[in-house]
C-alpha positions in Angstrom: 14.5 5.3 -11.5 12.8 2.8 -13.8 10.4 0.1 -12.1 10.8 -3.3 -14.0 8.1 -5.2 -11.3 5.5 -6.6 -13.8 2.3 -4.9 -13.7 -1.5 -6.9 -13.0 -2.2 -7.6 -16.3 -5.7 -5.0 -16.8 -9.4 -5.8 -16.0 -10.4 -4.6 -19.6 -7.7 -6.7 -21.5 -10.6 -9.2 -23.1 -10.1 -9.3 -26.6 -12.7 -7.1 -28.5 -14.2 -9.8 -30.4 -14.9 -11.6 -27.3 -16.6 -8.8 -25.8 -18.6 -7.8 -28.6 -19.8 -11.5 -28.6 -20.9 -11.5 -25.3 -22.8 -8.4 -25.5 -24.9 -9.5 -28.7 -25.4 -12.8 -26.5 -27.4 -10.8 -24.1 -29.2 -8.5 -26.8 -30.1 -12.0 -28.1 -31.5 -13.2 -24.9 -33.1 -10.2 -24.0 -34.8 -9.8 -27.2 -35.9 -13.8 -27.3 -37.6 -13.2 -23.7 -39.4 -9.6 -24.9 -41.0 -12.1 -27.8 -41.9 -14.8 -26.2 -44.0 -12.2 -23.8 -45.0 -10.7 -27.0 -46.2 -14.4 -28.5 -47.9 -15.5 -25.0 -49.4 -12.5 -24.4 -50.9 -12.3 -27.8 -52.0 -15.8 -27.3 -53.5 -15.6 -24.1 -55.9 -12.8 -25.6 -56.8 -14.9 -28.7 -58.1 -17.9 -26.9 -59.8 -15.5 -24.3 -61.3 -12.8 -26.3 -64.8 -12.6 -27.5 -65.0 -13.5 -30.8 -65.8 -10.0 -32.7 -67.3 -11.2 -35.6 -69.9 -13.3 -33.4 -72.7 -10.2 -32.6 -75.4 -12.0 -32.1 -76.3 -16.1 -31.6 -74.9 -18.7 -34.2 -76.0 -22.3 -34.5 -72.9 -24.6 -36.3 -73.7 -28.2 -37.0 -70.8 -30.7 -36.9 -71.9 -33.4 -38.9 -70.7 -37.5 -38.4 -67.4 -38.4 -39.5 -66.6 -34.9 -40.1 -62.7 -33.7 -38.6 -61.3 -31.1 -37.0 -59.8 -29.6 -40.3 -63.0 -30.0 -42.0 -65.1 -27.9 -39.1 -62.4 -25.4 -38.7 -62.5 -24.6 -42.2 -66.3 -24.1 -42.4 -66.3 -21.8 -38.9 -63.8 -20.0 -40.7 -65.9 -18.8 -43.6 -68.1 -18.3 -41.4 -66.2 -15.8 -39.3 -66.2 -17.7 -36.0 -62.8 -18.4 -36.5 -60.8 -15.6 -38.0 -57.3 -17.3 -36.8 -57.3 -20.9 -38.2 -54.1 -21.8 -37.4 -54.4 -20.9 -34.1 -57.4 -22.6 -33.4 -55.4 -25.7 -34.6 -53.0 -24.9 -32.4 -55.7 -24.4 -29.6 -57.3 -28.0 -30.1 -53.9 -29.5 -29.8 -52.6 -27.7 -26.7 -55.3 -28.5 -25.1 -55.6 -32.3 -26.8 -58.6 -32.1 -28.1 -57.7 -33.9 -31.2 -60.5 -37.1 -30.8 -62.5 -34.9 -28.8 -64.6 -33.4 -31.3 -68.1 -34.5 -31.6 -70.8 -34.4 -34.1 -73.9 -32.4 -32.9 -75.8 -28.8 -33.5 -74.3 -26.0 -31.3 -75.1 -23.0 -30.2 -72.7 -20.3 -30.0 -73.8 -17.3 -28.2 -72.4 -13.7 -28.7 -69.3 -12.9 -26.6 -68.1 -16.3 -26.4 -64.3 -16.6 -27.0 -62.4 -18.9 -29.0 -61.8 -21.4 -25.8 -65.5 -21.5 -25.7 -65.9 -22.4 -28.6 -63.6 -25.8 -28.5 -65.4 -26.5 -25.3 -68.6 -26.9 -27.0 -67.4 -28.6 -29.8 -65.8 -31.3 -27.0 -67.6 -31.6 -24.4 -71.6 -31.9 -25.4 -73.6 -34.8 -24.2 -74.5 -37.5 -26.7 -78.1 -35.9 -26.5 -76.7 -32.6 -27.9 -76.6 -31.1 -24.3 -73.7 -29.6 -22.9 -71.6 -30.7 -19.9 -71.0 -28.4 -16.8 -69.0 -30.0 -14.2 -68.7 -28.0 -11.2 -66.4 -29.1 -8.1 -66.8 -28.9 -4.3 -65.9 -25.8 -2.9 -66.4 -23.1 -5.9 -67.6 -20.0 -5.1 -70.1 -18.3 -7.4 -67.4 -16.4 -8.8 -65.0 -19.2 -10.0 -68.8 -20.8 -11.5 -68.5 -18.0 -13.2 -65.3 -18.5 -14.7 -66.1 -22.1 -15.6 -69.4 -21.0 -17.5 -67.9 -18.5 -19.3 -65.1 -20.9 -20.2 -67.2 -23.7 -21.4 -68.9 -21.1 -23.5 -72.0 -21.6 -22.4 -72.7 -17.9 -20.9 -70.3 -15.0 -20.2 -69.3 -14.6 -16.3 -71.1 -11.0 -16.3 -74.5 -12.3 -17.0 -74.0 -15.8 -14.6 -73.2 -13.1 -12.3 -75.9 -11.2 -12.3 -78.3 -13.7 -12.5 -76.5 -14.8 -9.2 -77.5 -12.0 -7.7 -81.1 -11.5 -9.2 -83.3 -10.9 -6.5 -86.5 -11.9 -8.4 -84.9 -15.0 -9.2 -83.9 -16.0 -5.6 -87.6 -15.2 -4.4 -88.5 -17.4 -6.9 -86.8 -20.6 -5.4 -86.9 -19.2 -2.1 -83.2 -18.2 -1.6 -82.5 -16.0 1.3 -79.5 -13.8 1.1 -77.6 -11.7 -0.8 -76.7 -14.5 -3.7 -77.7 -17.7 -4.3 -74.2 -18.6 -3.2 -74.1 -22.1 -0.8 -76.7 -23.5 -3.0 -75.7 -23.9 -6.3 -74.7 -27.7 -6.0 -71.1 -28.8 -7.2 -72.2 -31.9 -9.4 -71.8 -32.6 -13.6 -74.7 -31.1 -15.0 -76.3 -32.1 -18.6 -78.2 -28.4 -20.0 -79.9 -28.1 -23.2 -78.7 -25.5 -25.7 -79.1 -22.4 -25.4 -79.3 -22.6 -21.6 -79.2 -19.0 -20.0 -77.8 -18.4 -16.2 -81.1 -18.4 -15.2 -81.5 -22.0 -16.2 -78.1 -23.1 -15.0 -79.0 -21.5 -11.3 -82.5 -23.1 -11.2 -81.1 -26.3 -11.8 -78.4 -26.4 -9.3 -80.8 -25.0 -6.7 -82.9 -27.4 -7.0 -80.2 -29.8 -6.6 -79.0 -28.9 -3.6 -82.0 -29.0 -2.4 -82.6 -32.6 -3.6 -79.4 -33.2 -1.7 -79.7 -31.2 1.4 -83.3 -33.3 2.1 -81.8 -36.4 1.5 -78.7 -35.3 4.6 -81.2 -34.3 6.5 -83.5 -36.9 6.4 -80.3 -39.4 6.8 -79.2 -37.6 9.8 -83.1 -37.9 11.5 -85.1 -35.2 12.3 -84.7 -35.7 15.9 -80.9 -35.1 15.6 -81.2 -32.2 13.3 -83.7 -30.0 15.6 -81.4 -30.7 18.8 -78.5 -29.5 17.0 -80.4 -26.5 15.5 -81.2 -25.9 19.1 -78.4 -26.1 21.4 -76.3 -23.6 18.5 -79.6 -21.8 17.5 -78.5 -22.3 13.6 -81.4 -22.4 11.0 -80.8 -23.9 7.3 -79.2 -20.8 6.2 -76.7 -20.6 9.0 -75.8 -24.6 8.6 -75.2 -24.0 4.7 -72.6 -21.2 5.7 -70.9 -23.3 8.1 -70.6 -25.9 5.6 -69.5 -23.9 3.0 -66.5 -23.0 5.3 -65.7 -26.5 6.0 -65.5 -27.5 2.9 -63.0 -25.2 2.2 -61.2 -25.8 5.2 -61.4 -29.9 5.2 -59.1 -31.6 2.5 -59.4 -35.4 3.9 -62.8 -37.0 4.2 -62.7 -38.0 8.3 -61.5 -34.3 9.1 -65.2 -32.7 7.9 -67.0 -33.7 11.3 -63.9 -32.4 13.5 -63.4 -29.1 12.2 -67.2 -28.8 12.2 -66.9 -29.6 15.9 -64.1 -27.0 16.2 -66.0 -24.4 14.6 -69.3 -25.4 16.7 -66.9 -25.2 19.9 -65.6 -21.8 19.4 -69.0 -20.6 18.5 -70.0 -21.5 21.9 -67.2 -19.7 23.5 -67.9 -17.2 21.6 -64.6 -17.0 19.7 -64.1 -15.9 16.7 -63.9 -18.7 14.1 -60.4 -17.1 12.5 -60.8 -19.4 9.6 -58.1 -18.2 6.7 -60.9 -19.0 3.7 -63.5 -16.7 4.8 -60.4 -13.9 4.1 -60.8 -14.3 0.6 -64.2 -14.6 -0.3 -65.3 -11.4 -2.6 -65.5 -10.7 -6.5 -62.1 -8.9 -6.6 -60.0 -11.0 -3.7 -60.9 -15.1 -4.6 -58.2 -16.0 -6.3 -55.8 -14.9 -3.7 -54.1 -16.7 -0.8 -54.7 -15.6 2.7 -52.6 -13.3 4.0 -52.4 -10.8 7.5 -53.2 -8.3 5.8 -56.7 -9.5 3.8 -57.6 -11.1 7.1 -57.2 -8.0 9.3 -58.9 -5.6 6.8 -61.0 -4.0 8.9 -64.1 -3.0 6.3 -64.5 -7.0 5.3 -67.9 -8.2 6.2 -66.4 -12.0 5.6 -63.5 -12.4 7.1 -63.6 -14.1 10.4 -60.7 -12.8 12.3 -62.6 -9.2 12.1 -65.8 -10.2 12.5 -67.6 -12.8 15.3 -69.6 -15.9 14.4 -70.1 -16.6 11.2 -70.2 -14.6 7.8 -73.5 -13.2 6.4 -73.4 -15.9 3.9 -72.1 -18.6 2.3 -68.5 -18.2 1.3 -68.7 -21.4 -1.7 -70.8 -24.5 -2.4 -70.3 -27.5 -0.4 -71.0 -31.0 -1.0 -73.0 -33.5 0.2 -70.1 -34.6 2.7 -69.9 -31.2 4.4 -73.2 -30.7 4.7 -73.6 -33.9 6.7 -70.5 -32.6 8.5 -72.1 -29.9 10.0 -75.1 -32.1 11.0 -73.2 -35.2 12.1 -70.1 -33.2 13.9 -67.8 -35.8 15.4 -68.9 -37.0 19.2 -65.4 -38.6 19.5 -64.6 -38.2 23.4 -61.3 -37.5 22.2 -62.0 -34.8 19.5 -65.2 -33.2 20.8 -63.1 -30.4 22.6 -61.0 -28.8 19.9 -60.3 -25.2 19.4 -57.8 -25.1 16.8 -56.6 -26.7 14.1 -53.6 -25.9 11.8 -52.5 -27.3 8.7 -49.7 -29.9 8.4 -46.7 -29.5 6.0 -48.2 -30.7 2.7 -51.5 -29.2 3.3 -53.9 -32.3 3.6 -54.3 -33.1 6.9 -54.3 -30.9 10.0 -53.1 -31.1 13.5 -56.2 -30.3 16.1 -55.6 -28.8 19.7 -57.6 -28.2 22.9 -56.0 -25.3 24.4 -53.9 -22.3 22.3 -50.7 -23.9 24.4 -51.3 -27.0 22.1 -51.9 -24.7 19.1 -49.0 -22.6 19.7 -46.7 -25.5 19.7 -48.3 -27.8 16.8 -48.0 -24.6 14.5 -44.0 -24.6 13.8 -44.6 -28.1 13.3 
């Protein structure tokens, strides 16, 4: 018996051409995507490598009136530039193109291409070179922005930040000279090693942490040193955490009060920064697990009071902070704090019943 009930027309009926179509569509995509990670890779590692041909130090002089075309041409005959066109490409990504100016630079071995443009744009009028450091790096992200700006590779900052004859040589104590290399814009002659860069922040934090204390009186500063038995050392660490914690200018002197509070109680300070401090984990955001590893030495959810050291560099403001916490009747008995939505500001409680319900807020 025949069956004349029309039949569902087949999932595979597309016409051929159609389907071939679509299939070199996603070959076409796929294979844009593979080189464009091909082109940004590649490019990424240009501007970042160490310039090979560059073995030992090279002085280039940029003369008045000259243009970017002009000194490009002459560092490539030289072999600082072996990629001309990129290096174009370089100073216009990063829009650099009225930024160059005349003077004589150094260019130290290992410096990368990225370096290079940084000297070239960003030298004082006296020839010197500009480092601008802000509130609340760490040593290691210094690091990163010397070695950018050319002016040393982060390796030897590094170990100059750790160099124990340097620190006994402006009386550091510690480990580092972490907490007291001074976020400011600093002006260094060429040719100006770590050990130059260090020594000059050091001593200007030390300009500046004479100048808080003086401000805050000297009457003030031994009876806080007294009723939390913190000495210098101690006050720079706690500083160094709020800094990192503060975003707003009037929160500083609370969250200093908060963390002075729960040192008293003996709580632990559970402040999220402190979770991230170390050469391989700074550029990561806190997370449970980084602030429960139990073999950190930084992190204060693991360990009680505060960390051996600074965990960045503060400014003048949280160093006064720490000195001048707030006496507010109404905000001298926080415990917590947690951020708002949008990061800024924070919502403070007295009792973990406040805390508990500020935080889904």
């Amino acid at each position: 018996m025949s069956d004349d009930t029309p039949k569902a027309p087949s999932q595979d009926t597309a016409p051929p051409r159609k389907r071939r179509w679509a299939l070199w569509a996603v070959v076409f995509v796929l294979l844009a995507a593979a080189a464009a990670g091909i082109i940004v890779g590649h490019w990424n590692h240009y501007i970042r490598a160490p310039i090979s041909a560059l073995d030992a130090e090279r002085t280039v002089v940029v003369e008045e009136g000259q243009s970017w075309p002009q000194v490009i041409e002459t560092l490539s005959k030289d072999g600082v530039v072996v990629w001309p066109l990129h290096f174009k490409a370089l100073v216009r990504v990063r829009r650099m193109d009225q930024r160059l100016r005349p003077g004589r630079y150094i260019l130290p071995p290992g410096i990368t291409p990225e370096g290079v443009l940084a000297r070239l744009t960003r030298s004082g009028p006296d020839g010197s070179y500009r480092l601008t450091v802000p509130e609340g790096f760490s040593m290691y992200r210094i690091a990163d922005r010397v070695e950018a700006e050319g002016l040393a590779s982060r390796a030897a900052f590094l170990k100059a930040a750790t160099d124990k004859v340097l620190m006994k040589r402006l009386k550091v104590r510690g480990e580092s000279f972490e907490g007291y290399l001074f976020p400011d814009t600093y002006f260094l002659p060429p040719g100006a090693t770590p050990q130059v860069i260090i020594t000059r922040m050091v001593k200007r934090h030390r300009q500046v942490w004479k100048k808080v204390l003086k401000d805050v009186g000297a009457k003030k500063v031994a009876a806080l040193r007294k009723a939390h038995g913190l000495a210098d050392p101690e006050l720079i660490t706690l500083a160094s955490i709020v800094e990192k914690e503060a975003v707003v200018a009037d929160e500083r002197p609370i969250i200093a009060r908060v963390f002075y509070n729960r040192l008293k109680k003996d709580m632990k300070l559970q402040t999220d920064p402190t979770c991230v401090y170390g050469p391989k984990i700074y550029t990561k955001k806190p997370s449970p697990k980084l602030c429960r590893d139990a073999k950190s030495r930084y992190s204060t959810y693991v360990i009680k009071g505060l960390p051996p050291g600074p965990i960045a560099n503060p400014g003048r403001a949280s160093m006064m902070s720490v000195l001048k916490p707030t006496t507010d009747k109404d905000k001298v008995d926080y415990l917590y704090f947690v951020a708002r939505r949008g990061g800024r500001r924070h919502t403070f409680s007295k009792t973990y019943e406040a805390h508990k319900k500020a935080i889904p807020r």
